[in-house]
C-alpha positions as CSV (number, residue, x, y, z in Angstrom):
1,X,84.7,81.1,118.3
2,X,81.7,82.5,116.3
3,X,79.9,84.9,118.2
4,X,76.1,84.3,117.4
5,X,73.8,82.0,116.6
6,X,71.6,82.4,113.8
7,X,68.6,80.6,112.7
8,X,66.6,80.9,109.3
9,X,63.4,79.2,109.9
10,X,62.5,78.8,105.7
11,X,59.9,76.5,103.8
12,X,60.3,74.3,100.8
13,X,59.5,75.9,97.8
14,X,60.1,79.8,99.6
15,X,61.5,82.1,97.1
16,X,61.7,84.9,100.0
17,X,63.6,82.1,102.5
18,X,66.0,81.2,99.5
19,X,67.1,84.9,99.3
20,X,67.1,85.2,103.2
21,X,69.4,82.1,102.8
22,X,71.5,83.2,100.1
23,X,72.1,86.8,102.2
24,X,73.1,84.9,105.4
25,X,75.4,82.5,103.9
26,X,77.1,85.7,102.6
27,X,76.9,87.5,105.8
28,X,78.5,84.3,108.0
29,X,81.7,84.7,106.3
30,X,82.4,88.1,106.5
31,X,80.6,88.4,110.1
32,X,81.2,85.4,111.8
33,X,78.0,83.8,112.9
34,X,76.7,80.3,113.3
35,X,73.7,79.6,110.7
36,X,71.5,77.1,111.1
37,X,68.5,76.8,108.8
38,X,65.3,74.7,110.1
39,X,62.0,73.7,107.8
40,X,59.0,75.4,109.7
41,X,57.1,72.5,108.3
42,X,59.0,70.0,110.0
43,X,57.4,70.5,113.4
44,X,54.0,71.4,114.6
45,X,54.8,74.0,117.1
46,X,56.9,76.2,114.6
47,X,54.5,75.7,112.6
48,X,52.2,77.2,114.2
49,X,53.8,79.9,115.4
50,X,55.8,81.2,112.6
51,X,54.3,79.6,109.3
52,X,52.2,82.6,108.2
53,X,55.8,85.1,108.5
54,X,58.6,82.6,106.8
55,X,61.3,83.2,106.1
56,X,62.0,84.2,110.4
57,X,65.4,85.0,111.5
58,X,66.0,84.1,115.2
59,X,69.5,85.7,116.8
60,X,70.6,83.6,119.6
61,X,67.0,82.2,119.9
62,X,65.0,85.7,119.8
63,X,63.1,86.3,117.0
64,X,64.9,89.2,114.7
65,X,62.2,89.7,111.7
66,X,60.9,88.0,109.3
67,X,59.9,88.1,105.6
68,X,63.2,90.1,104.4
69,X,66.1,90.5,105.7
70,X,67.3,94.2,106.4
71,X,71.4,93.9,106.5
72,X,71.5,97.0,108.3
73,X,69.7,96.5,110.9
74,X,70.9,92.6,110.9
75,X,74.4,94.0,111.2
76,X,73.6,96.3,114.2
77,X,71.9,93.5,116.2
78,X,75.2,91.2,115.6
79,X,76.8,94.5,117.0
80,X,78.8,94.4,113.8
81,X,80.1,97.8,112.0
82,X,76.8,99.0,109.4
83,X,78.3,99.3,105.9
84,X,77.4,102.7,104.6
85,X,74.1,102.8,102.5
C-alpha cells in the first residue's frame, strides 16, 4: 500500500514541470508514493488558482511548493529519512 498521494500540477510545453516530473518519477520508486500528474490548463478553477506558480506539488491534496522541487524538504514531508546533502 503506498503511503501518499502526490500530485504534479504541470503545463504543456513547462521545462520546470518536466524536471519536477522527471524528480518525482524517481522519487516514487524509491519512496513509495502514488503520482499523479494533472494539466493546470485543463480546468478553469486550477487554472486560476495555480497557473502563475506551475509546476505545484500537492501531498495528499495540500499544496507542498511549487516551481522547484526541494528533495529534502519533499522527503521530510513524506516523513521519509533526508539523504545527507
Amino acid at each position: 500500500m503506498l503511503d501518499h498521494q502526490v500530485t504534479l500540477l504541470t503545463r504543456t510545453g513547462c521545462h520546470l514541470c518536466e524536471t519536477a516530473e522527471d524528480a518525482l518519477v524517481r522519487l516514487s520508486a524509491e519512496l513509495g508514493f502514488e503520482l499523479t500528474t494533472v494539466d493546470v490548463d485543463s480546468e478553469l478553477t486550477l487554472a486560476n488558482e495555480y497557473g502563475d506558480r506551475v509546476p505545484v506539488i500537492l501531498i495528499d491534496g495540500a499544496e507542498h511548493g511549487y516551481w522547484r522541487l526541494e528533495e529534502q524538504r519533499f522527503r521530510a514531508a513524506l516523513g521519509k529519512p533526508v539523504k545527507p546533502s
